[in-house]
N, C-alpha and C positions, 0 to 999 in steps of 0.2 A: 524418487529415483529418476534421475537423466540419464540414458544409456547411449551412450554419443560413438557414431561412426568415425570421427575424426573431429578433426578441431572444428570451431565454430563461434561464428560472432566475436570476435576479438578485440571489440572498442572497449575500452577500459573504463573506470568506474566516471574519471572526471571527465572522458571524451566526448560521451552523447548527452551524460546527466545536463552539463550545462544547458543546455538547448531546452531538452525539457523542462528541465528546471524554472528559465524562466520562461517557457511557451505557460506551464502552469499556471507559475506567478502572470500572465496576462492575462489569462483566462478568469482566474480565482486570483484576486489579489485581498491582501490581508489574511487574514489566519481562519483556516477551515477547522471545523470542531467538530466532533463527531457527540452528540446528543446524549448522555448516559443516563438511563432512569432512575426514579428512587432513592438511591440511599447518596447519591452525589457521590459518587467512588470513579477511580478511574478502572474500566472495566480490559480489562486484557482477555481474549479469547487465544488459547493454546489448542496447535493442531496438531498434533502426533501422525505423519502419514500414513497411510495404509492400513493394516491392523487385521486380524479374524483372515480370511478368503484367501487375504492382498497381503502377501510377506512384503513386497516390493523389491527391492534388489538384492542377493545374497552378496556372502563374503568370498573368499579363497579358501577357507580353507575346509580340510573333510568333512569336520563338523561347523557346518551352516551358520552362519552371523547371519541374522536376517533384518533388516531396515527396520523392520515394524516396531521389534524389541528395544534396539538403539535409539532410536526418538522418544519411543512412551517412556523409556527411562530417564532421557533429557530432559523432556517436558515436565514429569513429575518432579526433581530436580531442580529446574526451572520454578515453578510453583512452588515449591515449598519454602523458597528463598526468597520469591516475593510476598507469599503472605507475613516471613517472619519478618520481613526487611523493612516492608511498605503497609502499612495497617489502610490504609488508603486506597487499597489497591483488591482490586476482586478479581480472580482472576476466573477463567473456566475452562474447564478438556473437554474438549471434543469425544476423546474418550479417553476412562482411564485402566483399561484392560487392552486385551487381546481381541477387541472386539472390529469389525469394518462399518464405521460408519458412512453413509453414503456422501456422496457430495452435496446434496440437499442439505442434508443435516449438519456437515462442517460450514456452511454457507451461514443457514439458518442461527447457527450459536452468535454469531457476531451479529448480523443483521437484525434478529429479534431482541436481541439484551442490548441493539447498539452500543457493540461496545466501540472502545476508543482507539483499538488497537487488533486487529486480527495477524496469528505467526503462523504458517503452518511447515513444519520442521520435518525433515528428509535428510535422507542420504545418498552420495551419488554413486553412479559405476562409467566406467570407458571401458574400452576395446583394449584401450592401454593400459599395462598395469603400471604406470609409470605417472599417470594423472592422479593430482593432488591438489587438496585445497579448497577453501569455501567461497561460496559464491552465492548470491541472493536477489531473487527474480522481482520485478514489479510486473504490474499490468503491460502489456506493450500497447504500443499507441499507432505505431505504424508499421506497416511489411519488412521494412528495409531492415528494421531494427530488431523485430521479433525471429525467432528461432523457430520454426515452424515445426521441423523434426521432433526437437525436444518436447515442444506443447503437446505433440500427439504422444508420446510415451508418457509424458508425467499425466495428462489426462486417460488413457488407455481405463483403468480401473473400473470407469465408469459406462465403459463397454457391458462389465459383468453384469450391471444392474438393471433389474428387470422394468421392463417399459422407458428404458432410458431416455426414447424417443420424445414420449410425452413427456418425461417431466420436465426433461432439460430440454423443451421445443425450441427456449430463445437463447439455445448455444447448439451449433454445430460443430460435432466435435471432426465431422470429414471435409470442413471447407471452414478451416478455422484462420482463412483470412479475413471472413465475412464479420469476425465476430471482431475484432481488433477496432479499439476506438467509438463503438456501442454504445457502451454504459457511461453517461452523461455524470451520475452523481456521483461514480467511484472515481473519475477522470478529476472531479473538482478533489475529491484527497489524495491526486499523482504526487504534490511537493510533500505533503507527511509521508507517503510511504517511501518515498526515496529517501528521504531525511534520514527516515527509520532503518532501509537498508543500510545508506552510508554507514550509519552509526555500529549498525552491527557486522557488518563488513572492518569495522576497525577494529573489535569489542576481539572479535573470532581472531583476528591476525594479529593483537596485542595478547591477548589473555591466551587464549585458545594455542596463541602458533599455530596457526592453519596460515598456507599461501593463501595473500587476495588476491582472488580472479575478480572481484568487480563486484557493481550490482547492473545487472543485462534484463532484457526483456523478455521475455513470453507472453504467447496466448494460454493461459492457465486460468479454468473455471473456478479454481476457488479465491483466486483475485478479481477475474474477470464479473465474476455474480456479486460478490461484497460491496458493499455501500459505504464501508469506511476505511482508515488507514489498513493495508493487507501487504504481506509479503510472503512469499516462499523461500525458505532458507535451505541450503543446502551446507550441511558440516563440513562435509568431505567423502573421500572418495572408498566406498569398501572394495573395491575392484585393486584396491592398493595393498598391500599385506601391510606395511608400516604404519598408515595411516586407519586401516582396520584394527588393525591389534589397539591402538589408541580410544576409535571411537568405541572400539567393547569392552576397556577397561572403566574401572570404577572412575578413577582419576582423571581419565580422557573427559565421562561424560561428566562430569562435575564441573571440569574448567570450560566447558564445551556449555553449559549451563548458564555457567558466571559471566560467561562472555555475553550473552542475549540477558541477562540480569542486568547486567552494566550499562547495554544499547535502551532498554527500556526505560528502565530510571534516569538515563538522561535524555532520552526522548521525553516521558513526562515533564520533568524539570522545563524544560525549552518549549513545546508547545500547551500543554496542560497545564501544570502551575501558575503559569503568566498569566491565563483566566482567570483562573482562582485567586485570583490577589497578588500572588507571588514575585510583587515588581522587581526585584531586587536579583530573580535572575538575570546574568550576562550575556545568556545567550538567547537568540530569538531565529523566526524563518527569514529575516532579512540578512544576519549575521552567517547562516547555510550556507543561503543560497549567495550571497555573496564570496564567499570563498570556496565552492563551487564552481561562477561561475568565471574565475579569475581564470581559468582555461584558456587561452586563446583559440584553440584549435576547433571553440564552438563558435565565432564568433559570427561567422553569415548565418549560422541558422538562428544565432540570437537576433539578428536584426531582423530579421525578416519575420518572428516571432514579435518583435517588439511593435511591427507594422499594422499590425493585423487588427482590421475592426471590428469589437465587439460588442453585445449587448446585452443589459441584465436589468434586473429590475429594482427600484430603491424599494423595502418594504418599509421602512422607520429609519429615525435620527436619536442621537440622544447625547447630550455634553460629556457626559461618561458611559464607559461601556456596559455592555451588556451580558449576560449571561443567556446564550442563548439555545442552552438547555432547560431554563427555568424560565425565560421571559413568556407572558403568553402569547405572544405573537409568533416568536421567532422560535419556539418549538414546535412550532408548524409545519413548518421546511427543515428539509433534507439541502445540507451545503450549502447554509449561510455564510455569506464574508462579511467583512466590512472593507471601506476605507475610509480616510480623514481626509477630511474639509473642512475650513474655517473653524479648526477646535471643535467640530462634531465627530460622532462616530457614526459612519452612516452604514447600513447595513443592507444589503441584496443578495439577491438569488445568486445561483452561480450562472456564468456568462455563456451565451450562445454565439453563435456566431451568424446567424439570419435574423433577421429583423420580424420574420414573420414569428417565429420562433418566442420573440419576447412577449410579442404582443399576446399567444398563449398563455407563458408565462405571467403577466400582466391581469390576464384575468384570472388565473389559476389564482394568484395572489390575494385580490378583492373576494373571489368567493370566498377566501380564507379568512378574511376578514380586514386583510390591510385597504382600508377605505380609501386611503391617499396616498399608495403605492402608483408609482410613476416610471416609466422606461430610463434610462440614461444609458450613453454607449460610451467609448472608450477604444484610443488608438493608442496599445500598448499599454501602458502606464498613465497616459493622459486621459483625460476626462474632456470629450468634444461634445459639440453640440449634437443631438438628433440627427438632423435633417443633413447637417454636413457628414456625418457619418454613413448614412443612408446612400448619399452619393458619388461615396467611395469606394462601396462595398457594390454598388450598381442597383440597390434596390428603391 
């Protein structure tokens, strides 16, 4: 639930995505994969908000619509349509009762099954009862751009939980600007989880009819701690009596369902499949983010995005790709990419932006065993030399 004083953040879905989008793509260029173990299935983690303690936002009317109920019914909904739809497909709840699990534990579901895909599914309230519509948060990356208000409410929860202090030491929930931009390995899955939101920002406003409000930023712990693709969804508004009576109807949450069924299975399709062999899809993240970033109104933060010296580390080559959940090298690392060179596939860490930084990375690597892992940097899209990079960046 976002409980919002008044309006807020108002860039629209294609206005700042651009930018991101490709600051991403400079940073992590070629396709980022989240690692799944075992049975090679594409693993979707479902997050039903709140639960047990945490109702989270109620409805209007006498008798109480409470968030908790509304999602764990989506979610289950949601699941039961991808195990019958996608035999491919594993999916997991966070919980499937009335239960509150903590923020550790919604974390932990994705991050330990690595899965390929973390949702975690809400509903929202205003002051107004006249606000309507779904909207779907990623990691925020900068100030300007994150919602600060909101992050404390949707994070609040984690107030109740005892020794909260310690467990979540590497997220301040009272100076949660500090936390924006941190996490290095979820930042290399920004372009999946945007992807993912556009998609289900369309899914919800085609199938669903829910208005699109976008997909916008926050500082939010259960994207901000995740390791792989992650989003927060928000259906719509129970602070609204039209769009309440909807999301508690059976039919509401069904097509409220279908609509994140839709966004998944073609998120798989477009970046999972294409792994797995699947050449013969049309779509891919250069076809995204290309119409994405067809925006004009992003275009200086894309140059200046495009500017920008980075640095990452090659671990291997190889004339065909790799699978780099099963290779033994490159399941080693967390936010492998690649890119092409001379009809290679060449594969490295995800990009830094200090040189000193790689050189960490560089050995992190060799202990790992990549013996002839080598630094390489990168302005923008280009691939430069070292030492000319080095002297750009001032180091």
């Amino acid at each position: 639930m976002f409980l919002r004083k008044d309006r807020f953040f108002a860039w629209g879905t294609r206005g700042w995505i651009g930018a991101l989008l490709l600051l991403a793509a400079g940073f992590f260029p070629g396709q980022v994969h989240a690692q799944s173990p075992g049975e090679g299935k594409f693993i979707v983690v479902l997050d039903p908000g709140h639960g047990g303690k945490d109702p989270g936002t109620l409805g209007t009317r006498r008798t109480r619509i409470y968030e908790k109920h509304v999602v764990l019914a989506v979610a289950q909904k949601l699941r039961d349509m991808l195990q019958d739809s996608l035999p491919d497909v594993r999916v997991i709840l966070t919980r499937d009762g009335d239960r509150y699990p903590s923020f550790k534990e919604r974390v932990d579901a994705a991050n330990k099954n690595r899965a390929d895909l973390f949702v975690s599914i809400h509903c929202n309230a205003a002051g107004s009862s006249a606000a309507c519509g779904a909207e779907t948060y990623v990691m925020a990356t900068n100030t300007s751009a994150a919602n600060l208000e909101i992050s404390k409410t949707e994070n609040a929860p984690m107030l109740m939980e005892e020794n909260y202090r310690e467990v979540y030491r590497g997220f301040d929930p009272d100076d949660l600007e500090s936390n924006i931009g941190k996490n290095i390995e979820q930042f290399a899955n920004m372009k999946h989880s945007i992807a993912f939101a556009a998609l289900a920002q369309e899914g919800m406003n085609r199938i669903g009819g829910r208005k699109d409000l976008g997909v916008k930023q926050a500082v939010l712990y259960v994207t901000y701690a995740t390791i792989v693709p992650a989003v927060l969804v928000e259906l719509g508004f129970l602070s609204n009596r039209t769009e309440e009576s909807f999301l508690h109807s059976e039919h509401g949450q069904t097509l409220m369902a279908r609509s994140l069924y839709d966004a998944i299975r073609k998120y798989k399709i477009r970046f999972y499949d294409v792994l797995e062999g699947n050449t013969s899809s049309a779509s891919s993240i250069e076809s995204v983010m290309s119409a994405v970033l067809a925006d004009p109104s992003s275009e200086g933060q894309d140059r200046d995005a495009a500017s920008a010296v980075q640095y990452c580390v090659q671990l291997t080559a190889s004339p065909k790709a790799l699978d780099v959940r099963t290779n033994v090298l490159l399941k080693k690392f967390r936010g492998v990419v690649y890119f092409r060179e001379n009809g290679m596939y060449k594969y490295t860490t995800a990009r830094v932006s200090r040189y000193a930084q790689a050189v960490e990375a560089l050995a992190d690597a060799r202990e790992k065993g990549a013996k002839d892992a080598f630094i390489v940097a990168f302005r923008g899209d280009e691939k430069i030399d070292v030492a000319r990079a080095r002297s750009l960046s001032g180091e």
